[in-house]
Backbone as numpy.savetxt, mean C-alpha at the origin, in Angstrom:
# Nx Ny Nz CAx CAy CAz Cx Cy Cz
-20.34 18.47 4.93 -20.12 17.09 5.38 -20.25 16.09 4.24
-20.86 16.20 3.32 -21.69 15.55 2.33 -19.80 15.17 1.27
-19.23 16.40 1.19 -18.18 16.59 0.33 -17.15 15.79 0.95
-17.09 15.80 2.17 -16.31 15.10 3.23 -16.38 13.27 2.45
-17.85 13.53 3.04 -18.38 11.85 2.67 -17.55 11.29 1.59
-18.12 12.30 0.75 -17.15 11.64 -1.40 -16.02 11.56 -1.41
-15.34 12.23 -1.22 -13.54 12.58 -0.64 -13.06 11.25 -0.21
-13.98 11.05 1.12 -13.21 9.74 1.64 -13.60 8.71 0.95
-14.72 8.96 0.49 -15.73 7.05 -0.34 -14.52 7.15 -1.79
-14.05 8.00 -2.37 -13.27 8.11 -3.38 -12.21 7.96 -3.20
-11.63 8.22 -2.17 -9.72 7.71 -1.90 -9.90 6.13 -1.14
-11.20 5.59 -0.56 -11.47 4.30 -0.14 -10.61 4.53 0.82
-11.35 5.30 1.94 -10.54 5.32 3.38 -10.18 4.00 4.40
-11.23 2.93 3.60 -11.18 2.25 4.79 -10.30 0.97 4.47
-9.65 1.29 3.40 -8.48 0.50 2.63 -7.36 0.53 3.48
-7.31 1.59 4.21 -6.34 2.31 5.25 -5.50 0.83 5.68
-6.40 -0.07 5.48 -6.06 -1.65 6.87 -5.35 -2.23 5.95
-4.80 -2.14 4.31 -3.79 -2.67 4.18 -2.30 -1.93 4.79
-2.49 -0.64 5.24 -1.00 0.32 5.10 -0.87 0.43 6.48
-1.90 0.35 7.69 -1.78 0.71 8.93 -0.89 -0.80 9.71
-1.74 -1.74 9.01 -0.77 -3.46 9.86 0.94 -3.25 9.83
1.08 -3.26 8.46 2.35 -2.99 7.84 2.91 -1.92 8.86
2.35 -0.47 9.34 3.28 0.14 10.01 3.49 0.16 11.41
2.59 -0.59 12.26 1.89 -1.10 13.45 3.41 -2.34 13.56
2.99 -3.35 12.55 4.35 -4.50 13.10 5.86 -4.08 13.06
6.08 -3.17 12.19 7.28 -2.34 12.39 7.23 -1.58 13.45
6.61 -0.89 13.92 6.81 -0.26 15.58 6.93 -1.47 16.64
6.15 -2.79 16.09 6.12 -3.30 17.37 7.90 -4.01 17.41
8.29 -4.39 15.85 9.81 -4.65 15.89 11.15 -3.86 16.47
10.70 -2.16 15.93 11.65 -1.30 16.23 11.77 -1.05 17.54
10.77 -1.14 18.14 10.94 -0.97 19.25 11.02 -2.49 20.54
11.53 -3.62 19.93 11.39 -4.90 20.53 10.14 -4.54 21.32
8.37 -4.25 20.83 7.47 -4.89 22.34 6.93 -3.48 22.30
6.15 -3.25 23.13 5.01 -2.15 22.87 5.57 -1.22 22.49
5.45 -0.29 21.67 5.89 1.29 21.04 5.32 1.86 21.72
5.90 3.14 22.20 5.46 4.22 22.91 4.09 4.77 22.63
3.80 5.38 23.45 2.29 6.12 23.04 2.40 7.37 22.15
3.44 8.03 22.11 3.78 9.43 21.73 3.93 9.06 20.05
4.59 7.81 19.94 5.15 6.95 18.39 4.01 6.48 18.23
3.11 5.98 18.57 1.99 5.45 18.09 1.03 6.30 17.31
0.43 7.51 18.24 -0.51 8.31 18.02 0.68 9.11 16.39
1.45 9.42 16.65 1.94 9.86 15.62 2.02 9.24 14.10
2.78 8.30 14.45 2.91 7.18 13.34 1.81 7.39 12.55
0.75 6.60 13.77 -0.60 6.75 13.09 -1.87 7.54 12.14
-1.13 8.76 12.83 -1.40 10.47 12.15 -0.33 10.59 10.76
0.65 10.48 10.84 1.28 10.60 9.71 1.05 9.35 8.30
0.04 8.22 9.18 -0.07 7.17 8.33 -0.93 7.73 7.36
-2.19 7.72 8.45 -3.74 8.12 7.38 -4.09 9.31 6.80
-2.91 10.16 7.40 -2.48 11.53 6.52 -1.73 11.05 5.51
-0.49 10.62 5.69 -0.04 10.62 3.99 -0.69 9.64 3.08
-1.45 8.97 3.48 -2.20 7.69 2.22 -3.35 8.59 1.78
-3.68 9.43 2.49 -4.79 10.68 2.18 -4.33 11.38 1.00
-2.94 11.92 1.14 -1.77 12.85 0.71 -2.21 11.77 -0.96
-1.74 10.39 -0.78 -1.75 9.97 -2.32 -2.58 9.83 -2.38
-4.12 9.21 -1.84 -4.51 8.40 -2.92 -5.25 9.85 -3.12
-5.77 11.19 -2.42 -6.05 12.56 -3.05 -5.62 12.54 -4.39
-3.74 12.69 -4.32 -3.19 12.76 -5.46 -3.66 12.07 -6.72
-3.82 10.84 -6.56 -3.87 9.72 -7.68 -5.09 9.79 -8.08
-6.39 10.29 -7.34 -7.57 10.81 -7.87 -7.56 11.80 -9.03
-7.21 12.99 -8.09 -6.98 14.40 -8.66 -6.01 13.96 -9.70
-5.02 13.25 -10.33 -4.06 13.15 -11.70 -4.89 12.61 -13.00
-5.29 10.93 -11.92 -6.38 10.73 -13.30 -7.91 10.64 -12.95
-8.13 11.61 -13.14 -9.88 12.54 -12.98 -10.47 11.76 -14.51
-9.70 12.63 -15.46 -10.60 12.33 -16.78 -9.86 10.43 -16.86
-9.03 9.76 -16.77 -8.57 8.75 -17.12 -9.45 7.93 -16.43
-9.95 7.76 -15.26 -11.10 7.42 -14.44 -12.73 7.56 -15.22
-12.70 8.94 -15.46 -14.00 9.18 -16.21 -14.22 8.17 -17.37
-13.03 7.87 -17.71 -13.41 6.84 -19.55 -13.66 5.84 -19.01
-13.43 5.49 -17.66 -13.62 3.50 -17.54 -14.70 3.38 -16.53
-15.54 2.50 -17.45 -16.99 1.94 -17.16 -16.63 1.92 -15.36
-15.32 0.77 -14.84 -15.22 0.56 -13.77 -14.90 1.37 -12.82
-14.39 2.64 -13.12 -14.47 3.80 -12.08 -14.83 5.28 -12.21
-15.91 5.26 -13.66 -16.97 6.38 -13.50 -17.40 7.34 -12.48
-17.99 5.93 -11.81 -18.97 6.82 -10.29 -17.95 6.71 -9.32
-16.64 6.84 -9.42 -15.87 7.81 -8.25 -16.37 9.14 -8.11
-16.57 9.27 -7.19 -16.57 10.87 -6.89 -16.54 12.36 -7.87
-14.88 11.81 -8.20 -14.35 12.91 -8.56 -14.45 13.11 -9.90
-14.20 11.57 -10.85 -14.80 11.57 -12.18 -16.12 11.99 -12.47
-17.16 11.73 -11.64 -18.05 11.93 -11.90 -19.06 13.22 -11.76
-17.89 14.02 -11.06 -17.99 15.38 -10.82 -18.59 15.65 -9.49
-19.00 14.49 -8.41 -19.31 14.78 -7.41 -18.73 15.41 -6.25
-17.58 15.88 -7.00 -16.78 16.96 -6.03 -15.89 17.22 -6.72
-15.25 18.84 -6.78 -14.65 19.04 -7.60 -12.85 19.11 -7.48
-12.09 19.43 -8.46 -10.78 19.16 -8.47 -10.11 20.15 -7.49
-10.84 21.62 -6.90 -10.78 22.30 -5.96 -11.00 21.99 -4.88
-12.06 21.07 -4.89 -12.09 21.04 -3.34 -11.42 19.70 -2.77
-10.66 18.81 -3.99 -10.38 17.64 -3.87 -8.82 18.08 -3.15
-8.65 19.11 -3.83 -7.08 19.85 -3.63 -6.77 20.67 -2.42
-8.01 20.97 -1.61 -8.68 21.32 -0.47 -7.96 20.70 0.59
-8.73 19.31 0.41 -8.92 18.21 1.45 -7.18 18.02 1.31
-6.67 17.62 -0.09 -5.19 17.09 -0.10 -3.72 18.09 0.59
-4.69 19.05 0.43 -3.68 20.45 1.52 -4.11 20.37 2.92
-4.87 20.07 3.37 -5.16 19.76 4.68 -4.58 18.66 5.74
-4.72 17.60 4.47 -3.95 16.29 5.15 -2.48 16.67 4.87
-1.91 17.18 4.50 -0.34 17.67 4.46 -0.16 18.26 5.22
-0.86 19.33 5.93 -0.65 19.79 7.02 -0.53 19.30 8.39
-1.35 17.85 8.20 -1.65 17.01 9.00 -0.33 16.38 9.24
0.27 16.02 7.83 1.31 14.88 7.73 2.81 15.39 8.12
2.45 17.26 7.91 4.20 17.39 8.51 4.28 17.80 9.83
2.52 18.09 10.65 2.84 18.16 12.03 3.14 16.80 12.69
2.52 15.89 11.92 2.90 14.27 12.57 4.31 14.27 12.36
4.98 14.05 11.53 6.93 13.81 11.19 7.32 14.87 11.91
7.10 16.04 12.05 7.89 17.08 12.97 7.75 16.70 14.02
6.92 15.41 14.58 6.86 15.14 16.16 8.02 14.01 16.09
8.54 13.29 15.23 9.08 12.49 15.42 10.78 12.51 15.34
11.23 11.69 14.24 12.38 11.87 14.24 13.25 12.73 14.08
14.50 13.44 13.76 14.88 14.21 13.27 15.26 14.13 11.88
15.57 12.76 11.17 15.23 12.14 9.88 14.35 12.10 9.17
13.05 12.04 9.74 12.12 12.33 9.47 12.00 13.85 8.77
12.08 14.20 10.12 11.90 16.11 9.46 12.66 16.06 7.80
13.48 15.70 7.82 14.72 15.74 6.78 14.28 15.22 5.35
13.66 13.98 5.62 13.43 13.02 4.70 11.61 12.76 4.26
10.70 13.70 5.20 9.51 13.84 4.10 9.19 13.93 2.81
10.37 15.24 2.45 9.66 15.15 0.68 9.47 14.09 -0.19
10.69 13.14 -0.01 11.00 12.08 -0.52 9.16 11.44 -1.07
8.65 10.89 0.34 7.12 10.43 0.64 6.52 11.51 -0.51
6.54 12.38 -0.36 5.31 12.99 -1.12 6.02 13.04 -2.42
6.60 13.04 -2.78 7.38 13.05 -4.06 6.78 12.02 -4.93
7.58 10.77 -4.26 7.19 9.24 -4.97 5.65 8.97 -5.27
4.61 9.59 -4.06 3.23 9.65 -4.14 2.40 10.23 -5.29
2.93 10.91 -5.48 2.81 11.98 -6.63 3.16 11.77 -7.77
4.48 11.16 -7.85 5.12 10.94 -9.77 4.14 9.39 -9.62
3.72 8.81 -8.53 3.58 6.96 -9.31 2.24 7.59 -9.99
1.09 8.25 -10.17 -0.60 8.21 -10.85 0.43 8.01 -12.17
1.92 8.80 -12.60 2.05 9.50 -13.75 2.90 8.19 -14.28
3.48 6.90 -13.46 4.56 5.73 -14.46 3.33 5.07 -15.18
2.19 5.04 -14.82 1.15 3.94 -15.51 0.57 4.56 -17.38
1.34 5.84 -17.54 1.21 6.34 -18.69 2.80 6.16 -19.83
3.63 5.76 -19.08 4.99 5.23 -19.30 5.53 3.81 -19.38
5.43 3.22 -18.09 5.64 1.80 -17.97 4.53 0.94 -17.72
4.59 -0.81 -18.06 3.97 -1.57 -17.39 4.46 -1.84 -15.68
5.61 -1.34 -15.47 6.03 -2.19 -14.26 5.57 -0.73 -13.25
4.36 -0.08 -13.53 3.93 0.92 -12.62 3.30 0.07 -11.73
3.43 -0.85 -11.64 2.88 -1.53 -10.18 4.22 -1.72 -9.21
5.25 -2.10 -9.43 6.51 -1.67 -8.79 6.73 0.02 -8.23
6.38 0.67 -8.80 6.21 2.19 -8.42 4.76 2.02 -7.57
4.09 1.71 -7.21 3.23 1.27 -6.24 3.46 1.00 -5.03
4.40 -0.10 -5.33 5.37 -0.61 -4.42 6.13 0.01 -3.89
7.12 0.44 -4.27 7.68 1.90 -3.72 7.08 2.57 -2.94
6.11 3.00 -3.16 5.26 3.59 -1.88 5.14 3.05 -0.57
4.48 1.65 -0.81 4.59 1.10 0.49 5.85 0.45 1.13
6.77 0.21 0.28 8.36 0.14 0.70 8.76 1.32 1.85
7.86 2.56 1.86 8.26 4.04 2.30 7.86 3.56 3.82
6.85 2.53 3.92 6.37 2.39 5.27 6.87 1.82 6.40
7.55 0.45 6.10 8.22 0.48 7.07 9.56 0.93 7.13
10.40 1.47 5.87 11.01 2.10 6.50 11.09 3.50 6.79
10.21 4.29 6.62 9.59 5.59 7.43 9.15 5.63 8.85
8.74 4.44 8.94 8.81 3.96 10.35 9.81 3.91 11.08
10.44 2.67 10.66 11.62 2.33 11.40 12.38 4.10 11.84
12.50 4.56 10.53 13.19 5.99 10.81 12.86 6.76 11.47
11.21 7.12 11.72 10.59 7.95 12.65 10.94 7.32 13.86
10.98 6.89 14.51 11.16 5.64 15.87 12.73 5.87 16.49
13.55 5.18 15.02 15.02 4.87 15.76 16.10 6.18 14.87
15.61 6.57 14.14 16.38 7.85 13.57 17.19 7.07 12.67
17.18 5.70 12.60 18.00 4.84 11.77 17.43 4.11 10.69
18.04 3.74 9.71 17.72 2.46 8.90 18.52 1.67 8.89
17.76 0.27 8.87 18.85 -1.32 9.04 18.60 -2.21 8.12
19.71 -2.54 7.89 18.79 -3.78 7.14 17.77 -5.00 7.01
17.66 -5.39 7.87 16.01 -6.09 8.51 15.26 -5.07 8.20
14.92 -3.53 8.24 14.23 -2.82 8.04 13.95 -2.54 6.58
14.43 -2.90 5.90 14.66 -2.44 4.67 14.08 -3.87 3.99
14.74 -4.89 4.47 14.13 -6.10 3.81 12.58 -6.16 4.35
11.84 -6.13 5.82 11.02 -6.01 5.75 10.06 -4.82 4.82
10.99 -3.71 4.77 10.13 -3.02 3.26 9.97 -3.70 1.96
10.94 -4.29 1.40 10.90 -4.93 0.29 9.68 -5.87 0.38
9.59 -6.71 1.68 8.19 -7.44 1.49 7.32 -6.82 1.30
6.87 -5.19 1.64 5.68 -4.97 1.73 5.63 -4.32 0.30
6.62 -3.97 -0.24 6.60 -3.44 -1.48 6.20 -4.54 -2.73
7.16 -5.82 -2.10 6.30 -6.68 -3.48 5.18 -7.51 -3.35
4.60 -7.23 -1.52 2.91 -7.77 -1.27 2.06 -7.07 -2.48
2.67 -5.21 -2.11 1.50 -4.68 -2.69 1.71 -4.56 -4.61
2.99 -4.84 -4.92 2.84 -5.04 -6.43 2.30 -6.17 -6.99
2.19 -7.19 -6.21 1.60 -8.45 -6.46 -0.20 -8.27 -6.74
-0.54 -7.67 -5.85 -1.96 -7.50 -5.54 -2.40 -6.55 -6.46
-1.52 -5.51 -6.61 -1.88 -4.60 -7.51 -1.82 -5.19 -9.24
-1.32 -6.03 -9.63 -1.33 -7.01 -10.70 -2.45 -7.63 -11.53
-3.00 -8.49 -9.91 -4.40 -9.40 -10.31 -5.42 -8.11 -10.15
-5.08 -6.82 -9.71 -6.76 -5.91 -9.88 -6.22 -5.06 -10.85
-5.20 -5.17 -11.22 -5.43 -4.10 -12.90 -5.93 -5.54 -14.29
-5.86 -6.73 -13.72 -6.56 -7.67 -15.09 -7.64 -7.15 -14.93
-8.74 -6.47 -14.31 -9.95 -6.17 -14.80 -9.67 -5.22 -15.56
-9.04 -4.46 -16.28 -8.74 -2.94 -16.40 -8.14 -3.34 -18.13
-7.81 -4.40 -18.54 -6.36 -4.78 -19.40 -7.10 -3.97 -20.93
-8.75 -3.97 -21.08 -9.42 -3.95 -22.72 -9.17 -2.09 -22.41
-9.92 -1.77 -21.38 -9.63 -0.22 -21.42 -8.51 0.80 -21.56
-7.57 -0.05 -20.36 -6.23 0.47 -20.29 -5.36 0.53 -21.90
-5.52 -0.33 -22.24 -5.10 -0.69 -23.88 -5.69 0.33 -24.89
-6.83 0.76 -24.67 -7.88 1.79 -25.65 -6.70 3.12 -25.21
-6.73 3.30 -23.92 -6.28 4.52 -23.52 -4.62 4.69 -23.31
-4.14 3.99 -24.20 -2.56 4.04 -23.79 -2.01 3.98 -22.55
-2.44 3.28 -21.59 -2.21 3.01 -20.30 -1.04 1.59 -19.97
-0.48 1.60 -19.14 0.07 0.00 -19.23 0.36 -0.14 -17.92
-0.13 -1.51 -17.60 0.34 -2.28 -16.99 0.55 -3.95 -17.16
1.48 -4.36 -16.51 2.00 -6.00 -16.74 0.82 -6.39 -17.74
-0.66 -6.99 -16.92 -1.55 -8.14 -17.52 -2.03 -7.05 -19.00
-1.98 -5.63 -18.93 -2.60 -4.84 -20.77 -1.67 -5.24 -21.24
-0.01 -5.18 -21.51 1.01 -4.92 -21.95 1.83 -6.80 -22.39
1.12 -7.57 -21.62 1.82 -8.91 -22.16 0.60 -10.10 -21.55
-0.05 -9.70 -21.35 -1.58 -10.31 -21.39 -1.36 -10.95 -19.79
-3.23 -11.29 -19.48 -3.47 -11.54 -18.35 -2.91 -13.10 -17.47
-2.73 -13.87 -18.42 -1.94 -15.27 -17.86 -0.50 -14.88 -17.44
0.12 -14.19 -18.11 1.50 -14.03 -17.80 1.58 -12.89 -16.23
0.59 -12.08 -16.36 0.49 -11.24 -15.47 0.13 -11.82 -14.25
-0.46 -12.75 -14.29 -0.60 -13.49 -12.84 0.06 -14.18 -12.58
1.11 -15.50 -13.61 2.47 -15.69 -13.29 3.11 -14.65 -12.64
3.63 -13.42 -12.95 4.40 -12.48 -12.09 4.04 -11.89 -11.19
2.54 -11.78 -10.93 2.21 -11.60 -9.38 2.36 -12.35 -8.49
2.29 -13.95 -9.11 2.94 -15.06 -8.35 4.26 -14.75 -7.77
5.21 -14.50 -8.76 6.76 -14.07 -8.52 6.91 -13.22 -7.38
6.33 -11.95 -7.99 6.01 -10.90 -6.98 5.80 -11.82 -5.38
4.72 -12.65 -5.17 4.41 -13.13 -4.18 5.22 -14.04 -3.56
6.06 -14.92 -4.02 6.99 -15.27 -3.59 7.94 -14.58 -3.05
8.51 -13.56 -3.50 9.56 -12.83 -2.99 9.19 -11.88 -1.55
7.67 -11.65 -1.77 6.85 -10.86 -0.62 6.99 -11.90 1.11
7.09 -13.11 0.56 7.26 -14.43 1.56 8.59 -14.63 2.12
9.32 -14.66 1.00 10.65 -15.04 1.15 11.43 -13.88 2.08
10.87 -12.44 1.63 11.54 -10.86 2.16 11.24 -10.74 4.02
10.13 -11.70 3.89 9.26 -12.09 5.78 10.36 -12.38 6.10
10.70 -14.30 5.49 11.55 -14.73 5.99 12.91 -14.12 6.17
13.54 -13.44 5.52 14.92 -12.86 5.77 14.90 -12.41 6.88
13.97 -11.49 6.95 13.90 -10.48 7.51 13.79 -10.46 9.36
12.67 -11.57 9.39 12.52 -12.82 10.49 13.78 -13.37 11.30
15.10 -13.85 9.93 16.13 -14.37 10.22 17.10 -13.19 11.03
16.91 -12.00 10.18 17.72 -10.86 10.73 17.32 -10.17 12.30
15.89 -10.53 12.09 15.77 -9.83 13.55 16.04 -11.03 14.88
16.53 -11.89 14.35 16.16 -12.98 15.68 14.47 -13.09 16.50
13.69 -13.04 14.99 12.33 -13.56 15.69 11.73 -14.74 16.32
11.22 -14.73 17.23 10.84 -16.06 17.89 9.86 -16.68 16.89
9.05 -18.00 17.01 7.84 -18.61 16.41 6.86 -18.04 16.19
6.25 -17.73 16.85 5.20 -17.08 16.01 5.59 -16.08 15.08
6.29 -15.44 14.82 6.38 -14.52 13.71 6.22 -15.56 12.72
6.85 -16.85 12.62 6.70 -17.30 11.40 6.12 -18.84 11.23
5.26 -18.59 12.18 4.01 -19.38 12.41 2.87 -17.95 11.32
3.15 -16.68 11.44 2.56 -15.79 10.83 2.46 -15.47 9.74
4.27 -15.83 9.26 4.81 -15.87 7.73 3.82 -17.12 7.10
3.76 -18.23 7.73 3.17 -19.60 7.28 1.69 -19.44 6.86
1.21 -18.49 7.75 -0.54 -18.50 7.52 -0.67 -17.63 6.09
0.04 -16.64 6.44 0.29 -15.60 5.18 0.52 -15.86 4.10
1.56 -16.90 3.77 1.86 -17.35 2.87 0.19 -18.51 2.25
-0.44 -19.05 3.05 -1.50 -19.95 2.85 -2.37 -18.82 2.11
-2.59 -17.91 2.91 -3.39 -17.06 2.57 -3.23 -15.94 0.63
-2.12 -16.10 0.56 -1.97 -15.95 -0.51 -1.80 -16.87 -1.70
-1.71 -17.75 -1.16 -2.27 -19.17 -2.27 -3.63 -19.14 -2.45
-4.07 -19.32 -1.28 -5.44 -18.76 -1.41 -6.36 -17.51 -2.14
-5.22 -16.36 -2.36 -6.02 -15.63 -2.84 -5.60 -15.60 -4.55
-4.52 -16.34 -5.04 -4.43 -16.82 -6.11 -5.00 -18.26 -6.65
-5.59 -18.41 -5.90 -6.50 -19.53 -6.68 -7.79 -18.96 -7.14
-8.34 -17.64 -6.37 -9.60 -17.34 -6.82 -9.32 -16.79 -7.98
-8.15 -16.23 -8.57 -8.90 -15.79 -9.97 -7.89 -16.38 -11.07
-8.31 -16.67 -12.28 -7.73 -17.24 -13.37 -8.13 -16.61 -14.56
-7.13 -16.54 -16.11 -7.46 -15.45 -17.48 -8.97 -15.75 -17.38
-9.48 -17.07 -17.31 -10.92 -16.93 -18.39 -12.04 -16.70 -16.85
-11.53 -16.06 -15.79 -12.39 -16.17 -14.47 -12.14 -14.85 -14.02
-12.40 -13.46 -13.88 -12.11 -12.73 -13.05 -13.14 -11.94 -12.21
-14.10 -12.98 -11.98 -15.34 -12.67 -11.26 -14.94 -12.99 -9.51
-13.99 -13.17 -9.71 -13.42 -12.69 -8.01 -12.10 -12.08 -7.45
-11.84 -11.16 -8.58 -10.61 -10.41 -8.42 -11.13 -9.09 -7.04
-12.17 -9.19 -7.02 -12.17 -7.92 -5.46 -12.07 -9.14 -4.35
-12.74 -10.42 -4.15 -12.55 -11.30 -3.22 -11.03 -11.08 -2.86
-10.42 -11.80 -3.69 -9.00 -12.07 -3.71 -8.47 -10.59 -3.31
-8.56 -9.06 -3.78 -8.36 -8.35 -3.71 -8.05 -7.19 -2.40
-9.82 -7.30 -2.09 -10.57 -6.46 -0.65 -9.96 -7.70 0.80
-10.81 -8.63 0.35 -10.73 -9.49 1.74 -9.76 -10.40 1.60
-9.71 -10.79 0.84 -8.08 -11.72 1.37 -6.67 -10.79 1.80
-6.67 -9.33 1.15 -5.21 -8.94 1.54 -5.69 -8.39 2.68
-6.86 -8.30 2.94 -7.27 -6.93 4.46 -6.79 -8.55 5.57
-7.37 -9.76 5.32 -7.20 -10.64 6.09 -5.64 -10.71 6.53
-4.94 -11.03 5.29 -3.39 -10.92 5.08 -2.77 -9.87 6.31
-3.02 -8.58 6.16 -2.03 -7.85 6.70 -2.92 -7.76 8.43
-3.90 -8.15 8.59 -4.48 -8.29 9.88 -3.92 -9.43 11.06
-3.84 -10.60 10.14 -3.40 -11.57 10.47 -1.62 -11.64 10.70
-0.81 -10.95 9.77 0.64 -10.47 10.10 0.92 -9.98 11.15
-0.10 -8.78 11.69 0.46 -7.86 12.22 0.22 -8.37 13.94
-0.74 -9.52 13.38 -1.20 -10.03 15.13 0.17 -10.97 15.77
0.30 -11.52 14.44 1.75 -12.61 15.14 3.45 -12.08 15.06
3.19 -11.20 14.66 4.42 -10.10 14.69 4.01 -9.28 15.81
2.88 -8.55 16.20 2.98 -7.93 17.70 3.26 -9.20 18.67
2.09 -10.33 18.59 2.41 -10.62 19.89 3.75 -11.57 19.97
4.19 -12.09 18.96 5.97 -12.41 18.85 6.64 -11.82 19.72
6.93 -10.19 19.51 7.47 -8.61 20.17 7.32 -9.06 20.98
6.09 -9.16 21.73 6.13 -8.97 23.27 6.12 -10.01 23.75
6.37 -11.51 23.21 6.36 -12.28 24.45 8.47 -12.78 24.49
């Protein structure tokens, strides 16, 4: 149980609440208004199984790259509190998990899994290549709603796709302002991203960018589905809320990059997913 414990305290299970909103308001779209129970329980199984599936992965790739930085030492796995066997254990387990969930669903699905584990897998390895490995981040969660949409309607649309693009450049945005804590190490270790690779002011300009387009991708997307008000009475708060979480940190300030980080995006995608369900159904 104990191994259990580290596993999950090391992939940060309970992070789950940025990736679960995101696939929750896409069921409640695809399906105009409550999603089935059969799509739910599934969805849901294939959610916290495949984010298992990566962030396992992204542990288990950089083990020793983790071990060099002061800031994520006492993970688990760097720190040897469980080993790369049994980490590989747990990550075969939740796969098993993740293709009985998609085999319940679409027939696209069945078809189009590898894809998911694929992309999960090569992104630990762009941050040794590119700075724009936060876009390959993105990508990942781009997979969500429309893995959704696909599990559900066997289709992809375009509203579906633009609502991916938002969630893809929410999470490259965010992922931006929490690699500036990282920029002196990452640099020692040939690592790159945006704020190591062209410094931390410019890097939060483009998470800005990033964040704009994360707003703007709502709105399209809003426009395409014929959403009523509150959806973007939702877009509006969201958008506040991310002003908000770019004001807490600045180059010579990054003593609240987890604020901005943990609780403003957990707020973010909590707060989306309430005025996008109840939009759906009224």
């Amino acid at each position: 149980m104990m191994k259990i414990k580290e596993f999950l305290e090391t992939i940060k299970y309970e992070h789950t609440i940025f990736a679960l909103p995101f696939a929750y308001l896409t069921l409640f779209l695809a399906e105009s208004g409550w999603p089935s129970l059969h799509n739910f329980v599934w969805v849901t199984l294939a959610m916290v199984s495949g984010r298992t599936i990566g962030m396992g992965a992204n542990r288990l790739i950089d083990a020793e790259i983790d071990a060099r930085n002061p800031r994520t030492a006492e993970r688990a796995l760097a720190a040897g509190r469980i080993s790369k066997k049994q980490t590989l254990v747990f990550i075969i387990a939740s796969l098993a998990m993740f293709l009985v969930s998609v085999y319940r669903l679409s027939p696209w699905s069945e078809k189009l899994w590898p894809i998911v584990i694929i992309v999960m897998i090569l992104y630990p390895y762009t941050k040794r290549l590119t700075s724009i490995s936060h876009l390959a981040l993105g990508l990942v969660y781009l997979m969500i709603p429309t893995g959704v949409w696909i599990a559900v309607t066997n289709t992809l649309t375009l509203p579906s796709f633009i609502l991916a693009v938002s969630a893809a450049f929410w999470v490259a945005g965010f992922d931006v302002i929490y690699s500036c804590q990282d920029v002196e190490i990452d640099r020692k270790q040939g690592l790159h991203s945006i704020p190591a690779d062209i410094g931390i002011q410019s890097g939060l300009w483009i998470s800005r960018l990033f964040h704009l387009v994360f707003v703007a991708a709502l709105l399209w997307a809003g426009v395409l589905l014929d959403v009523g008000a509150l959806y973007y009475i939702g877009v509006a708060i969201t958008a506040l809320l991310i002003a908000y979480e770019h004001s807490l940190v600045a180059p010579s300030d990054l003593s609240r990059v987890n604020a901005a980080f943990f609780t403003t995006n957990g707020i973010i995608s909590i707060v989306l997913f309430i005025f996008v369900a109840v939009d759906a159904l009224v």
